[in-house]
Backbone as XML, in Angstrom:
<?xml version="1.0"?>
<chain id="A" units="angstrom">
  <residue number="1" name="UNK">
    <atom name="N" x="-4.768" y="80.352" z="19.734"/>
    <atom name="CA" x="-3.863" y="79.504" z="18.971"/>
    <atom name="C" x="-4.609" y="79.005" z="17.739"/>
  </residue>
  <residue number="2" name="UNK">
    <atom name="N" x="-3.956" y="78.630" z="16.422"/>
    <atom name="CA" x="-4.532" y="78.368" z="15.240"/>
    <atom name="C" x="-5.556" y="77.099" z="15.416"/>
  </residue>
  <residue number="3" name="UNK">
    <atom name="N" x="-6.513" y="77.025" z="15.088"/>
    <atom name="CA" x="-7.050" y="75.377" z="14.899"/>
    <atom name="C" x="-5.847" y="74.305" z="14.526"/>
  </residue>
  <residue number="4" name="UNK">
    <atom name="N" x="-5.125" y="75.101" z="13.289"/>
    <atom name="CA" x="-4.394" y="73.567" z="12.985"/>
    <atom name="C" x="-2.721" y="73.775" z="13.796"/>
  </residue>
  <residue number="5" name="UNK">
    <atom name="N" x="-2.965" y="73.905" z="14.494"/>
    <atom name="CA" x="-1.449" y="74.205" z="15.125"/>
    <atom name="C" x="-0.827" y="72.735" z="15.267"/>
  </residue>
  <residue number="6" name="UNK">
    <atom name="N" x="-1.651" y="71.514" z="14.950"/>
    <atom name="CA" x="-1.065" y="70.197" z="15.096"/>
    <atom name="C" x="0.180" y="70.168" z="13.909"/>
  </residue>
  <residue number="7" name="UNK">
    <atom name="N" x="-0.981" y="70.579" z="12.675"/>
    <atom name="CA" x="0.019" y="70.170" z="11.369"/>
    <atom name="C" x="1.493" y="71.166" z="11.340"/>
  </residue>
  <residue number="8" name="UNK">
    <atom name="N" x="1.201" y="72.175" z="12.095"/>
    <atom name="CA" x="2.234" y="72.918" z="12.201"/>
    <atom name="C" x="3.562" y="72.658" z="13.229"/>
  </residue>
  <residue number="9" name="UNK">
    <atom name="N" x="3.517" y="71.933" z="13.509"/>
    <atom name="CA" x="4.114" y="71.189" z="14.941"/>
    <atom name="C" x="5.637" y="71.568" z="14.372"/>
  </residue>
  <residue number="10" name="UNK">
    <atom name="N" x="6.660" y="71.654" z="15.087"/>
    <atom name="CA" x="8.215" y="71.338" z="14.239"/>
    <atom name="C" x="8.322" y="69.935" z="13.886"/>
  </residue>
  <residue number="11" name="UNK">
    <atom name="N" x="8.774" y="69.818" z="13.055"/>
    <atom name="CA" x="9.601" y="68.129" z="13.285"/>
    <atom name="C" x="10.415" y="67.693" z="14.611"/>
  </residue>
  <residue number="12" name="UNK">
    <atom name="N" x="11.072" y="68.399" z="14.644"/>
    <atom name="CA" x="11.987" y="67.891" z="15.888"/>
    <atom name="C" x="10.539" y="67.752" z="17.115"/>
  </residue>
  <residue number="13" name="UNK">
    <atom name="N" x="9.466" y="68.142" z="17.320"/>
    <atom name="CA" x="8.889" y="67.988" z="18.118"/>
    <atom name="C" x="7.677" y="66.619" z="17.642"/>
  </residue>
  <residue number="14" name="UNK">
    <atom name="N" x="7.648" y="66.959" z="16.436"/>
    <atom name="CA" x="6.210" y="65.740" z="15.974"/>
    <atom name="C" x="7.538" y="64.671" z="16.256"/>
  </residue>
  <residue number="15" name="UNK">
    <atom name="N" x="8.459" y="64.528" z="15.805"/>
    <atom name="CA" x="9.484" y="63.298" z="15.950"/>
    <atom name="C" x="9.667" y="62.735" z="17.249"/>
  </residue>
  <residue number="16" name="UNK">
    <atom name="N" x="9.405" y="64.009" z="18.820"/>
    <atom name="CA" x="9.924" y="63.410" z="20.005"/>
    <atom name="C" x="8.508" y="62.864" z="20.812"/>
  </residue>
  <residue number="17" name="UNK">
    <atom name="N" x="7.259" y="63.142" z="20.408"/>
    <atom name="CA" x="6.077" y="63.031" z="20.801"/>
    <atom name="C" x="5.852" y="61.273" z="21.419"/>
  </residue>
  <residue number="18" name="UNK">
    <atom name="N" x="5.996" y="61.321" z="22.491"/>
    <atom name="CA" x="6.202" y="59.862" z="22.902"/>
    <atom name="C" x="5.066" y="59.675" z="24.085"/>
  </residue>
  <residue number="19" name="UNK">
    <atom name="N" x="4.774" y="58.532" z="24.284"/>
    <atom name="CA" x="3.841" y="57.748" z="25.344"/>
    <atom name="C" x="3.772" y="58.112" z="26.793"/>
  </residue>
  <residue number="20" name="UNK">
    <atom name="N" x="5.434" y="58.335" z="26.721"/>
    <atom name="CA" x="5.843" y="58.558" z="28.174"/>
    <atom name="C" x="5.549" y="60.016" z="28.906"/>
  </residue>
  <residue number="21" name="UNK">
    <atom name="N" x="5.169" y="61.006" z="27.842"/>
    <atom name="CA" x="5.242" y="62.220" z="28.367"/>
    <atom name="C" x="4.314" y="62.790" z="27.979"/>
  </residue>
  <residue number="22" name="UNK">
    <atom name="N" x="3.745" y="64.032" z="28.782"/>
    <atom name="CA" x="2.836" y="65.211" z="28.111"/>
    <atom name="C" x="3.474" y="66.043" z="27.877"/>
  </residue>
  <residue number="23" name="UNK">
    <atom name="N" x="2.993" y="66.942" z="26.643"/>
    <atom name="CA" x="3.463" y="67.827" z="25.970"/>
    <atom name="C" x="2.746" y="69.022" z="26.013"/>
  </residue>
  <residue number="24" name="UNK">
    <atom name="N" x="2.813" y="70.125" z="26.316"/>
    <atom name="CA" x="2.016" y="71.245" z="26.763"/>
    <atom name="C" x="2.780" y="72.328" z="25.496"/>
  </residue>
  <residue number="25" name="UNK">
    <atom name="N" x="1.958" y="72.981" z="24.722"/>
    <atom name="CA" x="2.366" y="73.281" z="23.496"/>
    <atom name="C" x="1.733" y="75.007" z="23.738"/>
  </residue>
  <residue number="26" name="UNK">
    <atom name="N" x="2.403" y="76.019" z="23.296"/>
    <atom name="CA" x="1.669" y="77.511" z="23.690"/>
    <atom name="C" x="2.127" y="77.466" z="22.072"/>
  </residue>
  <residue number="27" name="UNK">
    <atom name="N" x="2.414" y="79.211" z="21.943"/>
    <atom name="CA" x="2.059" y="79.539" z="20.881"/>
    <atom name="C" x="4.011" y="79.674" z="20.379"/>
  </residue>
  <residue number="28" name="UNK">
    <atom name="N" x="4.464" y="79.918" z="21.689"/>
    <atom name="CA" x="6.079" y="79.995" z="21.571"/>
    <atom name="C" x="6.564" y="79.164" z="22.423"/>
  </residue>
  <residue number="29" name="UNK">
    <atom name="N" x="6.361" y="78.409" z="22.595"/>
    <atom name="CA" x="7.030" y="77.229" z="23.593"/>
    <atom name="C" x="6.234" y="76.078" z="23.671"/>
  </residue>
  <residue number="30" name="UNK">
    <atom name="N" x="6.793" y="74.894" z="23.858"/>
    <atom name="CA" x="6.866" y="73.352" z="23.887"/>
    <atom name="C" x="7.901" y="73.027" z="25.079"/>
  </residue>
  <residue number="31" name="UNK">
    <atom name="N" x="6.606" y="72.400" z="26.135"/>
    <atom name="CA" x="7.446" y="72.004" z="27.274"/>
    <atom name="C" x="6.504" y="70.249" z="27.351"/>
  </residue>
  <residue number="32" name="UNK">
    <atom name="N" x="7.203" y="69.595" z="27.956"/>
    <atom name="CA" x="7.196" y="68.055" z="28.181"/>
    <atom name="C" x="7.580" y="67.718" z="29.351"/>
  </residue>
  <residue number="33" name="UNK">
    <atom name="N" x="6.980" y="66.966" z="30.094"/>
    <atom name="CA" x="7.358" y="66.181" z="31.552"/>
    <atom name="C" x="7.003" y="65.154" z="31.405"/>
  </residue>
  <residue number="34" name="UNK">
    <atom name="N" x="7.748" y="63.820" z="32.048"/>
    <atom name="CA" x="7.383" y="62.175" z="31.696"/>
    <atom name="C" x="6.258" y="62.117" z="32.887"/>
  </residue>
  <residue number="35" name="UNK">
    <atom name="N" x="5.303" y="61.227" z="32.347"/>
    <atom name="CA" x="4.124" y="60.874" z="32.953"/>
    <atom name="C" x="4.326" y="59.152" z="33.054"/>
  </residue>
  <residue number="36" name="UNK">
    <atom name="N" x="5.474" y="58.665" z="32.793"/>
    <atom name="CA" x="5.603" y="57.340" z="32.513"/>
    <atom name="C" x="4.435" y="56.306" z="33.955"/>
  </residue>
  <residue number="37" name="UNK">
    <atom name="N" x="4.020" y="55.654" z="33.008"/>
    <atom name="CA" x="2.968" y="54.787" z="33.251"/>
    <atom name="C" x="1.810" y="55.089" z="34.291"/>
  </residue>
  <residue number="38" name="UNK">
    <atom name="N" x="1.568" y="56.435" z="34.053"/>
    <atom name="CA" x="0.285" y="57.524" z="34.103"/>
    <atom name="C" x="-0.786" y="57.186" z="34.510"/>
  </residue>
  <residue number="39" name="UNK">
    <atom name="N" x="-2.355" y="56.786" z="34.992"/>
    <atom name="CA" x="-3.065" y="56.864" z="34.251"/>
    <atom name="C" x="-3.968" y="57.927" z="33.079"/>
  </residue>
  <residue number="40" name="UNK">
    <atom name="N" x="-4.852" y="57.805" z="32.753"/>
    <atom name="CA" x="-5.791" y="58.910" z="32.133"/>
    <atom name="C" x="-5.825" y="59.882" z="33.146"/>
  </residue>
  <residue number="41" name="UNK">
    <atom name="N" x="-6.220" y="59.530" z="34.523"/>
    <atom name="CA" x="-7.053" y="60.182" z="35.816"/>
    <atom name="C" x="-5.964" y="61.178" z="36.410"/>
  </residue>
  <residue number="42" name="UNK">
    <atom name="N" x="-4.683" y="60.403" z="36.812"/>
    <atom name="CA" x="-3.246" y="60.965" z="37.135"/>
    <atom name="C" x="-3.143" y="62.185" z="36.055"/>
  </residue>
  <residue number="43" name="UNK">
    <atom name="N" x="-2.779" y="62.247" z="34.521"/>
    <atom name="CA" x="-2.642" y="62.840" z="34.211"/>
    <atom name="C" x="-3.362" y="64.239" z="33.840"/>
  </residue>
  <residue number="44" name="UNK">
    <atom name="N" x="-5.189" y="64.372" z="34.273"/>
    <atom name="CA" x="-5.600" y="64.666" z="34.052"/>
    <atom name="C" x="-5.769" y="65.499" z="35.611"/>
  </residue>
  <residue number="45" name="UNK">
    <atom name="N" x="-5.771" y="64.804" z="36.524"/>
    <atom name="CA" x="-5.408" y="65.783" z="37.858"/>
    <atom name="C" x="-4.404" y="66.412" z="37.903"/>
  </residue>
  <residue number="46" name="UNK">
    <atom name="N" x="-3.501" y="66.031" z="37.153"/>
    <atom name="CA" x="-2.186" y="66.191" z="37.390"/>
    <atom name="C" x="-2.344" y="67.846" z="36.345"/>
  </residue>
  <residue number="47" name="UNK">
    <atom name="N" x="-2.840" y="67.836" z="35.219"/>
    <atom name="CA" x="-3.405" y="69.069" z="34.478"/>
    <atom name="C" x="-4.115" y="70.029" z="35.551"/>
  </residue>
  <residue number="48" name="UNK">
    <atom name="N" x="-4.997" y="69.697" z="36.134"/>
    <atom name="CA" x="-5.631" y="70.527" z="36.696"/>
    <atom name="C" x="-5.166" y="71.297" z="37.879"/>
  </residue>
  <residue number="49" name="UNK">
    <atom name="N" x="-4.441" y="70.494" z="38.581"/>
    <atom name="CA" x="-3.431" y="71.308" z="39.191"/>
    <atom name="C" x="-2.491" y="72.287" z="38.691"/>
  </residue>
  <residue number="50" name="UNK">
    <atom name="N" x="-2.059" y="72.096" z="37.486"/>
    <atom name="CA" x="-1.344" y="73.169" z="36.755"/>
    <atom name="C" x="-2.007" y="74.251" z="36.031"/>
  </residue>
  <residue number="51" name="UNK">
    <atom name="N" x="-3.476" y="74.202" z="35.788"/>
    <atom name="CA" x="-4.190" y="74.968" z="34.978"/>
    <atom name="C" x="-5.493" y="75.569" z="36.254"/>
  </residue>
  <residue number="52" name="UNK">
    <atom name="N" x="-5.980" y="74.650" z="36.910"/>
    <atom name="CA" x="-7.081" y="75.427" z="37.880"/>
    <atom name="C" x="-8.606" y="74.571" z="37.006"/>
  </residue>
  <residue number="53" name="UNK">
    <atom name="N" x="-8.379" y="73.891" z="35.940"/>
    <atom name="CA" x="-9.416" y="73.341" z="35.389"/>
    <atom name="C" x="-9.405" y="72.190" z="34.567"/>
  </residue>
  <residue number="54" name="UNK">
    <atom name="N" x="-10.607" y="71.304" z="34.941"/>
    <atom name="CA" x="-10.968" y="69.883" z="34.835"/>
    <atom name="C" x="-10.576" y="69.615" z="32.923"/>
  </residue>
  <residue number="55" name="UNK">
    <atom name="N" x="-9.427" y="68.739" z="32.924"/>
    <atom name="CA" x="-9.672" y="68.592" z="30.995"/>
    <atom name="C" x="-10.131" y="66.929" z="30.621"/>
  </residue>
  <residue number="56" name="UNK">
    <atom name="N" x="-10.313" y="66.901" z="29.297"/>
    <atom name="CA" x="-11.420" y="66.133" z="28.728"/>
    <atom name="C" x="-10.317" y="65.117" z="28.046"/>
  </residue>
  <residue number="57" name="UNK">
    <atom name="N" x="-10.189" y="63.917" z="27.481"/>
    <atom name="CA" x="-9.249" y="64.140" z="26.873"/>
    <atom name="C" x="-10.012" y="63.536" z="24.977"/>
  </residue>
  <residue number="58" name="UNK">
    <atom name="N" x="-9.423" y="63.575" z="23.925"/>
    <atom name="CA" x="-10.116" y="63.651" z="22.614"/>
    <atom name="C" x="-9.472" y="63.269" z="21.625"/>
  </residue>
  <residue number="59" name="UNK">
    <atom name="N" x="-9.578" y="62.738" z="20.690"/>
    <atom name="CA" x="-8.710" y="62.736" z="19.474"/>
    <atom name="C" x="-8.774" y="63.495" z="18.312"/>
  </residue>
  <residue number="60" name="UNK">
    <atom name="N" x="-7.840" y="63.962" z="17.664"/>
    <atom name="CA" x="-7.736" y="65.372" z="17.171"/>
    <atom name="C" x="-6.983" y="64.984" z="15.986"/>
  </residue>
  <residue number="61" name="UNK">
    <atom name="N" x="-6.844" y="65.209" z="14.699"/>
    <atom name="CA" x="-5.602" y="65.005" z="13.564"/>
    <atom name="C" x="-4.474" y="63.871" z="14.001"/>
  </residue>
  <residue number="62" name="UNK">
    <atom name="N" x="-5.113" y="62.652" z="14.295"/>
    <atom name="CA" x="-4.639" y="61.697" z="14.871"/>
    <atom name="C" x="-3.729" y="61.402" z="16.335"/>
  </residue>
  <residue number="63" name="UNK">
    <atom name="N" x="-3.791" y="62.827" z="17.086"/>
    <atom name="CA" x="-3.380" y="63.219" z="17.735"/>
    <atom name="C" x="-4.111" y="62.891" z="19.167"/>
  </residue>
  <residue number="64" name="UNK">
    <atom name="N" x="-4.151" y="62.365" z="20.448"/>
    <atom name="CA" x="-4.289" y="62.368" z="21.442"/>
    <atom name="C" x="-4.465" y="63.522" z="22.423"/>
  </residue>
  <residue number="65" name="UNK">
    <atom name="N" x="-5.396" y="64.655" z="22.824"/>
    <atom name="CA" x="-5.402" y="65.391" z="23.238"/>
    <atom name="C" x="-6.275" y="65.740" z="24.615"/>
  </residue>
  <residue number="66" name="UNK">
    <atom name="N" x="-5.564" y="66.439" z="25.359"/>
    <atom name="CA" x="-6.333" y="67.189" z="26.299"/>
    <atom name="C" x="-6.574" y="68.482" z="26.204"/>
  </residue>
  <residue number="67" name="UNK">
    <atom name="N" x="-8.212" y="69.192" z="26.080"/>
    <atom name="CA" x="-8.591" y="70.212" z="25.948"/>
    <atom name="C" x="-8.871" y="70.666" z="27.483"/>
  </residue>
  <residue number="68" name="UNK">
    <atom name="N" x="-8.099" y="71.960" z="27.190"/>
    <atom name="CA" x="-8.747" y="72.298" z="29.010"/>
    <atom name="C" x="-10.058" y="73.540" z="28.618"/>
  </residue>
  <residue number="69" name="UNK">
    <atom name="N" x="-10.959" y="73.983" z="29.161"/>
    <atom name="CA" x="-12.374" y="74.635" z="28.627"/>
    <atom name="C" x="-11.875" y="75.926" z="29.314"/>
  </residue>
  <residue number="70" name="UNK">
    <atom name="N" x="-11.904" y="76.770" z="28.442"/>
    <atom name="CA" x="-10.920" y="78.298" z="28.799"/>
    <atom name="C" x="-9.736" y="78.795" z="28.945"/>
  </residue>
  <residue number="71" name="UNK">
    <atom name="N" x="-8.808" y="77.430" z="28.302"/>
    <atom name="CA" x="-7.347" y="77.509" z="28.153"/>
    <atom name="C" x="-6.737" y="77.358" z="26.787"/>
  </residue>
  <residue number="72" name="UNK">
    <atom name="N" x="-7.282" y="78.207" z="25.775"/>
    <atom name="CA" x="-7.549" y="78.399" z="24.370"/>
    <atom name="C" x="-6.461" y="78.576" z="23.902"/>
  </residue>
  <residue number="73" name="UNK">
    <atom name="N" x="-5.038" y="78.849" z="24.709"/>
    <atom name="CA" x="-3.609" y="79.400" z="24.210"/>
    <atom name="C" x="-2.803" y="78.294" z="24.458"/>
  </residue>
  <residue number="74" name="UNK">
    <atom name="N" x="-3.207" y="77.042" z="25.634"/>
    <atom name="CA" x="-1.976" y="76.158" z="25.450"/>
    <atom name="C" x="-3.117" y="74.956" z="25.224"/>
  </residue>
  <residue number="75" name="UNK">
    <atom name="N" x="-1.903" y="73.968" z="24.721"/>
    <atom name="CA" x="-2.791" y="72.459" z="23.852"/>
    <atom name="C" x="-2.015" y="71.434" z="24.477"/>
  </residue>
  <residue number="76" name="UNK">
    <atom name="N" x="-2.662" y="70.223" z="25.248"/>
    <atom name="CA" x="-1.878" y="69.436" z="25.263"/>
    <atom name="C" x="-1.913" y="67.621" z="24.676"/>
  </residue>
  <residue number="77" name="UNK">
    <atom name="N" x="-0.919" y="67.310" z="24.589"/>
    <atom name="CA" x="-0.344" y="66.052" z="23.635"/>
    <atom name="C" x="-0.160" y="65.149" z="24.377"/>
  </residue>
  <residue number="78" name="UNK">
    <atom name="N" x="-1.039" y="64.124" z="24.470"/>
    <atom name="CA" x="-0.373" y="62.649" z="25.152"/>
    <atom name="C" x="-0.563" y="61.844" z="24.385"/>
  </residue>
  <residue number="79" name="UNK">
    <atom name="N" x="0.433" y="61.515" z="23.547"/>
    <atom name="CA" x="0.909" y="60.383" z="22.873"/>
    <atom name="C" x="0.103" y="58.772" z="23.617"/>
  </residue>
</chain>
């Protein structure tokens, strides 16, 4: 996936990017599930169960992110 795939985001998606949810972003699809009142730890097990590996989380183009280490095609967004 591009480095800047943030700035490239749609609008309709940079517009719905909210607190309540993670956003799991590929190269053709944008999927979201509410994580409402989450923690860091929850959501981050909660990744690893869906991926098979431990993610970090970082700030990115003002962006809130979890990098997973060998999952180079999807990006994810927690607001």
């Amino acid at each position: 996936m591009q480095a800047n795939y943030l700035e490239k985001l749609p609008e309709a998606v940079a517009t719905a990017l909210n607190h309540d949810f993670v956003f799991i972003i590929n190269e053709n699809l944008v999927q979201h599930y509410p994580a409402r009142q989450w923690t860091d730890q929850e959501i981050l097990s909660d990744l690893k169960r869906r991926f098979g590996v431990e993610g970090h989380f970082v700030q990115k183009e003002n962006y809130r992110i979890v990098e997973l280490p060998g999952v180079e095609t999807v990006k994810i967004i927690v607001p």
